[in-house]
Structures are given as C-alpha cells and as structure tokens.
C-alpha positions as CSV (number, residue, x, y, z in Angstrom):
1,X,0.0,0.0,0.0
2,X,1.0,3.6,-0.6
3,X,2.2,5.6,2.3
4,X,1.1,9.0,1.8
5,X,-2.2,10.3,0.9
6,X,-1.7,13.3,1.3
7,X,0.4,16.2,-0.5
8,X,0.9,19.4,1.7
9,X,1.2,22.3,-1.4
10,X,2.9,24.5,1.3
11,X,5.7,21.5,1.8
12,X,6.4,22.7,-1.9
13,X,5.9,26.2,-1.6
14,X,7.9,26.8,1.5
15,X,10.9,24.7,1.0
16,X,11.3,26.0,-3.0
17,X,11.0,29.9,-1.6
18,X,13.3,29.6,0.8
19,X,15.9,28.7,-1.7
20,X,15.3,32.3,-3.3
21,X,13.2,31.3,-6.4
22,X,12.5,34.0,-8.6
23,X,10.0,34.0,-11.8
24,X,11.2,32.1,-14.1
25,X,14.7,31.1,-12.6
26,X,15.0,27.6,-11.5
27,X,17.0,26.2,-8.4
28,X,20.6,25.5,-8.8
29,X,21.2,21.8,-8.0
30,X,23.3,20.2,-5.7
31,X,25.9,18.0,-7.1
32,X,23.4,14.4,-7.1
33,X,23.9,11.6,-5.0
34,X,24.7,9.0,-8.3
35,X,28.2,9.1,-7.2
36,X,27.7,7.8,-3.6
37,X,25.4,4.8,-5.4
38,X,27.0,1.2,-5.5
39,X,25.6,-1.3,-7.8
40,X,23.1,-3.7,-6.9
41,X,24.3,-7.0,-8.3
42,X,20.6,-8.8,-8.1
43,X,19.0,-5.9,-9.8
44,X,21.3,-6.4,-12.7
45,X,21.4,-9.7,-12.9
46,X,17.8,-8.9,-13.9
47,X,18.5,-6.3,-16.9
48,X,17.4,-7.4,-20.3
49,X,20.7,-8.6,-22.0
50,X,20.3,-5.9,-24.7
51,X,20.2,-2.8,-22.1
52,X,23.0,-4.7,-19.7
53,X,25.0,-4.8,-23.2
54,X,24.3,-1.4,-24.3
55,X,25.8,0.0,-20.5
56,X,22.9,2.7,-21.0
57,X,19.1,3.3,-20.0
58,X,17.3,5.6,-23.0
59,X,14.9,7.7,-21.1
60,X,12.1,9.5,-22.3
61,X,11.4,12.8,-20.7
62,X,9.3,16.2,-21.5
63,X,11.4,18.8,-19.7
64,X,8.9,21.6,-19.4
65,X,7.6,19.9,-15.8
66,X,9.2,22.1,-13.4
67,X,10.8,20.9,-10.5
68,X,10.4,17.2,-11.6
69,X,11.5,17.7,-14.9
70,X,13.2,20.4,-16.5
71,X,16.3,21.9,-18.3
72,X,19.1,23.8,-17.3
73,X,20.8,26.9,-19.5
74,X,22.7,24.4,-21.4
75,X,19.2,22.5,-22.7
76,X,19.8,19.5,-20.3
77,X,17.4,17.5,-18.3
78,X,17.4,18.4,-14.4
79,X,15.4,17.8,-11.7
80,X,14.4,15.3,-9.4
81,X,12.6,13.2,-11.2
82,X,16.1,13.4,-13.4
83,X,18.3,12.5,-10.1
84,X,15.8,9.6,-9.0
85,X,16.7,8.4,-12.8
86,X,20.6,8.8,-12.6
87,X,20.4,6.7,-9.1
88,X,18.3,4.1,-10.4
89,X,20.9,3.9,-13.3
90,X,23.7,4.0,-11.7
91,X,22.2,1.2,-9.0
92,X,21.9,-1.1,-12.0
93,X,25.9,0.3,-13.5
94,X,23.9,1.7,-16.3
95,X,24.1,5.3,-17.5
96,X,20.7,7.9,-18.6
97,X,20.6,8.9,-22.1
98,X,17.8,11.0,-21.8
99,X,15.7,11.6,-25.3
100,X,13.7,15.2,-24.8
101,X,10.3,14.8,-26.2
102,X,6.4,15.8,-26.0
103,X,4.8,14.5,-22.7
104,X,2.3,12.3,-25.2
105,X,4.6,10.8,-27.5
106,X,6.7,9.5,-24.6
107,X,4.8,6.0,-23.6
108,X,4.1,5.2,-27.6
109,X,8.5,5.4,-27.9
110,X,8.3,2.7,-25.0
111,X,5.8,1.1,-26.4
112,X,7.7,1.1,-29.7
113,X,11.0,0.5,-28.5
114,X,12.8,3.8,-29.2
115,X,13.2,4.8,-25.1
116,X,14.1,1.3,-23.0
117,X,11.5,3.9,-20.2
118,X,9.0,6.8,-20.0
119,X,10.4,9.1,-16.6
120,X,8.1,11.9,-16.7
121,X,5.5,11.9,-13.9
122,X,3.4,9.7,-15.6
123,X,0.3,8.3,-12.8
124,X,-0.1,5.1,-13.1
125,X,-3.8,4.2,-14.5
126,X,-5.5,1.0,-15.5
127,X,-5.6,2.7,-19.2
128,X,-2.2,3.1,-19.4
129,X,-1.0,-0.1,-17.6
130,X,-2.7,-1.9,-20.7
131,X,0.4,-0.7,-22.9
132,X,3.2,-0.8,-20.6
133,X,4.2,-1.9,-16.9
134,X,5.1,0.9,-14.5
135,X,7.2,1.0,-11.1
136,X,5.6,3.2,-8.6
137,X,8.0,5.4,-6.7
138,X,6.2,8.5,-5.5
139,X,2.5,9.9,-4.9
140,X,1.3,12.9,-5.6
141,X,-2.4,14.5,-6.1
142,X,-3.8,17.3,-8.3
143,X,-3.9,21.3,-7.4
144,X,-5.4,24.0,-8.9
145,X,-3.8,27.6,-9.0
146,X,-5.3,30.3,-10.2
147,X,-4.2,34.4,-10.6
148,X,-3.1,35.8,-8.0
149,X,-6.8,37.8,-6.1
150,X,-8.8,35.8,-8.1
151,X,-11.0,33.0,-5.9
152,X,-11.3,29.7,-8.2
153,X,-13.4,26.8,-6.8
154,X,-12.1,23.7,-8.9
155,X,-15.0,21.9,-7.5
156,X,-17.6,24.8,-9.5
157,X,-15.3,25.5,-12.5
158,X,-18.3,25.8,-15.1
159,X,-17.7,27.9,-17.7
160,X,-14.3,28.8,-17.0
161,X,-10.9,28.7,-18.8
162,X,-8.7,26.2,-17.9
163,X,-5.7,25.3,-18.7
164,X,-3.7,21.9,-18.9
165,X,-0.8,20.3,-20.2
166,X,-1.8,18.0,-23.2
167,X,-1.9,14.2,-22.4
168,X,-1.7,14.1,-18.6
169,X,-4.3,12.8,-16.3
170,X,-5.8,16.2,-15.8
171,X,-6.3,16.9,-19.6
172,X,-7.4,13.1,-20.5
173,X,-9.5,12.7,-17.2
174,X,-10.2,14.9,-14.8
175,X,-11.2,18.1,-16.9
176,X,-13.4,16.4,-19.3
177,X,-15.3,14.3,-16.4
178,X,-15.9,17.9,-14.4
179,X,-17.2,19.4,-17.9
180,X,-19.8,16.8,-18.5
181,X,-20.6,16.9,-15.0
182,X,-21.6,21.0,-15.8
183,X,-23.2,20.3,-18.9
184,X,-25.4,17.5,-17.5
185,X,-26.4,20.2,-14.9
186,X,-27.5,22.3,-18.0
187,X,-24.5,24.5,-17.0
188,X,-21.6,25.9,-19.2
189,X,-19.0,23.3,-20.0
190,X,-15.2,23.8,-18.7
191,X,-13.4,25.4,-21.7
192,X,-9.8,23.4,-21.7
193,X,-7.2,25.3,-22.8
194,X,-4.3,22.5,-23.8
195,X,-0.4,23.3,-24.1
196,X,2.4,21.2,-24.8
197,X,4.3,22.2,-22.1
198,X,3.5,22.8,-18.4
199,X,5.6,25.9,-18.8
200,X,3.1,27.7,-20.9
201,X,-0.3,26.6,-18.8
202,X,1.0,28.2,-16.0
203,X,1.9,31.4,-18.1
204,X,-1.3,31.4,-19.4
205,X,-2.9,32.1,-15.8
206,X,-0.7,34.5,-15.0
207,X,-0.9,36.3,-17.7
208,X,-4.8,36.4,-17.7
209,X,-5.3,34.1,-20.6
210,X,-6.9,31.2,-18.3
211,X,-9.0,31.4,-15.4
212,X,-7.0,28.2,-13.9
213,X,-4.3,25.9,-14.0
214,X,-4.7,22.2,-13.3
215,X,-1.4,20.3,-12.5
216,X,-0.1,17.7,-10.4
217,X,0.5,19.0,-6.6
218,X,4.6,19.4,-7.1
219,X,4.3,21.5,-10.3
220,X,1.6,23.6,-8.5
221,X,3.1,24.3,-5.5
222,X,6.5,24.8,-7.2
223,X,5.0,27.4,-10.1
224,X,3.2,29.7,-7.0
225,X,6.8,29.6,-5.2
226,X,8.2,30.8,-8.4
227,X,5.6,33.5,-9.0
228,X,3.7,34.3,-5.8
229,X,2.5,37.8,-6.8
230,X,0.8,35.9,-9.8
231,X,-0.2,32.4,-9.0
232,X,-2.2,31.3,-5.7
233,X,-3.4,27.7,-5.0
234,X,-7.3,27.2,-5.8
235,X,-8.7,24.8,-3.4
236,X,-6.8,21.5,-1.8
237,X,-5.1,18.5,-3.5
238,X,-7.5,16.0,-4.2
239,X,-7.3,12.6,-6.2
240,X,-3.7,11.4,-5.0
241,X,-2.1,8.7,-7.3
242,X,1.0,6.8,-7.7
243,X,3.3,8.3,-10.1
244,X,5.3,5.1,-12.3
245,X,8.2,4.7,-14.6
246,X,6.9,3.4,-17.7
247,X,8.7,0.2,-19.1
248,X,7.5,-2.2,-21.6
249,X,4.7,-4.5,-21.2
250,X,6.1,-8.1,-19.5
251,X,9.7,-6.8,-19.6
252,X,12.5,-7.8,-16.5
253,X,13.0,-4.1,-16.8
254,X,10.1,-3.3,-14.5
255,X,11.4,-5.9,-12.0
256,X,14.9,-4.8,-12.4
257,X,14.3,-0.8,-11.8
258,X,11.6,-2.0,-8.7
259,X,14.7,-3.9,-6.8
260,X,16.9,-0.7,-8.0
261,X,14.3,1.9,-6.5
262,X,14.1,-0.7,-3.5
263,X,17.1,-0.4,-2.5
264,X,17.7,3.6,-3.0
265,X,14.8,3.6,-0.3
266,X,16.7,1.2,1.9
267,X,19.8,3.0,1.5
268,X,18.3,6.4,2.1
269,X,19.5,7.8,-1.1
270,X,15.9,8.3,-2.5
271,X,14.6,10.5,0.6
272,X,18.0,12.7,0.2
273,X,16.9,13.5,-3.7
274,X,13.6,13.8,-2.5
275,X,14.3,16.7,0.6
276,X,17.0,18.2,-1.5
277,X,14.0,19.4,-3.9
278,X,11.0,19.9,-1.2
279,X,9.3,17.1,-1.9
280,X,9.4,14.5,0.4
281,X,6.1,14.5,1.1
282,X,4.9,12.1,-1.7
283,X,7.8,9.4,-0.9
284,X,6.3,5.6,-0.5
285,X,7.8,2.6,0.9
286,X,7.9,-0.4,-0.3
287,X,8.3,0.5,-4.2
288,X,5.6,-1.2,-6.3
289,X,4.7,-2.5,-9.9
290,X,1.4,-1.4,-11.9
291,X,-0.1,0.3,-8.5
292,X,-2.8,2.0,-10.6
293,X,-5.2,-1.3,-10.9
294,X,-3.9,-3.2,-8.3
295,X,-4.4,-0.3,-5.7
C-alpha cells in the first residue's frame, strides 16, 4: 500500500521559496547523489541482455515539468525526477541517455522501442497499464492555481478557462469528467485550454489568458513559489495517485528498476533526492509494480 495520501502544497511552496526562487529562474542543484550509489548485483542480474550490453538506459522525458522535470541553461534535463533516474541507473551500473520529447509521444516510444523507459511523472492508471508496466515510486495528487486575487473553486469550475498540459491525467480525465458533469447540470461546460508544455499553462494564468491551471500537486506548489504575486493555489489537493516509470509490457526491466528503487529507499538515497528538492512529502515505501489497478 501507498504511504502518503496526502500532499501538503505548502511543503512545496515553502521549501522551493526559501531557496530564493525567482519568476522564471530555477534552483541551482546540488551536485546528485549518483556518485555515492553502488551497484546492486541482483538488480542487474535482472537487466534485459540488450540494455545490460548497451551499458545505458534511454529515457524518455518532457522537460517543461518544473521541478520534476526540467532543463538547465545548457538544454539538459534536471530535476528530481532526473536525479531519481541517474540513481536508479547508476544502481543497475547503467548510464541515462535522456531523449527530450512531448509528454504524449513518450509511452508510444516505450511502447515502440525507441526509449528502454518513460520518466516523466506519468500516474499510473489502468488505461495506461494496458500498454506498458510501471514501477511506482512517489505519490502525488492534483492542485489547482489560479491568478493571484482571483478566488477559483475547482469543484464549481463551469464555464471557466482552464488550462492543462496535453496528455496528462488532468487533460485526459479529470477536466473532461468535471465538464460533462456541468453540462449535465444544463450548466456551461469547462473550456480546456491544452499546451504542450507545463511551462506555458502556467503562463497562461498569469498572464490572464486562463481562469485556472490544473497540474499535479509538485508542479503547482512549485509554479506559485516561483511566481507568488501571480499564482495562488485554488482549493486543496484532491485525487492522490502513484506516479510510475513506464517500461514495456512483460519486460524484466520493471522488475529490475523496482529492486533498484528498492534499494535507494533502503539506503536512504531516495529521501535525500527527494528533501534536497521539497518534496518528500509524496515518498512511498515499499516500491511497487502497476499500483494504478492493483491499488
């Protein structure tokens, strides 16, 4: 079972604006803890022989998911999400390629074979588990935010201008279940403005162009600690789920990267990434396989 079922936004908020974010500038990182990692032999005794061959994972990440996933000046992936990734990598005495890429055309590249995984935030569903396998390693829920003075109910959102990321659970899900909801009361439907990065949702409300952003509770609190005199949080986190790295359907991988993320836990490496970004709140132990239909 998951350990958290809750995600405290001002866990987020406070730890990220006490580092002295700014609009627009992100946190400089910490050297990671991938060189303090040892290899675990039993997780890589379970690699697929092509990936324990090829010395590398291929990872598939949208960067525009601040602070789970992001880039740095020089274009590269950071956050940590990213860190989790190097750890897990360097636990199996494999190295991250990461391949930078739209959130929605990640899992389809698993699913095809061009990224060996899918590490960007994905929550684990029982539609998504039917194309690939995911290991569970973190919970978080969804938050609203709207402009800053402006009081947004995301529970009585009819009629209003929201805006989403494309492909994530709030886009695919939860906006267009609250819609019909309003239209089947004979009230306005939800208009969903969709972006392909998280990056230009949350500009969208603080420049006026949306009433409301819906995200998951990390990229929420993180966006308001990053511009508080334009974003404020719009009701609680509701609708906590695991988030999963997406492997392909029936590979060792899965079981490899679950005794690898395992052992991070153990080790305490994995709450170190996880309080050196704020977020702490939404670790789980034990590490889990396909969480999202089997609960």
């Amino acid at each position: 079972m998951r350990t958290r079922y809750g995600i405290p936004l001002i866990a987020v908020a406070t730890a990220l604006a006490l580092s002295g974010c700014v609009v627009n500038t992100a946190p400089t990182p910490t050297p990671t803890e991938t060189a303090k990692v040892t290899v675990d032999k039993d997780a890589v005794a379970l690699l697929p022989a092509d990936i324990k061959a090829a010395g590398k994972l291929i990872v598939g990440v949208d960067a525009t998911y601040p602070p789970n996933e992001f880039k740095n000046d020089n274009g590269d992936a950071i956050g940590w999400d990213v860190d989790l990734m190097d750890a897990v990598a360097a636990k199996l005495g494999l190295t991250t390629d990461y391949r930078i890429a739209k959130f929605d055309s990640i899992i389809p590249n698993v699913v095809g074979g061009r990224y060996d995984v899918g590490s960007s935030s994905f929550t684990d569903n029982k539609e998504r588990e039917k194309v690939v396998d995911f290991v569970n390693y973190y919970t978080a829920g969804i938050q609203w935010a709207s402009q800053k003075g402006k009081t947004v109910d995301p529970d009585h959102a009819c009629g209003l201008k929201v805006a989403v990321q494309t492909g994530t659970v709030e886009d695919t899900d939860e906006l267009p279940a609250k819609s019909l909801a309003c239209t089947d009361a004979g009230k306005s439907a939800i208009q969903v403005l969709k972006y392909d990065g998280q990056d230009q949702a949350t500009n969208a409300v603080a420049l006026g162009q949306a009433d409301a952003m819906s995200a998951d509770s990390p990229i929420t609190g993180y966006a308001i600690a990053l511009q508080p005199t334009k974003l404020q949080a719009a009701g609680e986190t509701f609708d906590v789920a695991p988030y999963g790295i997406a492997v392909g359907k029936g590979s060792s991988l899965a079981d490899a990267i679950k005794l690898a993320f395992q052992d991070l836990v153990d080790d305490g490496t994995y709450k170190r990434i996880l309080d050196k970004w704020g977020v702490a709140d939404g670790a789980i132990d034990p590490i889990t396989i396909n969480a999202g239909a089997n609960g």
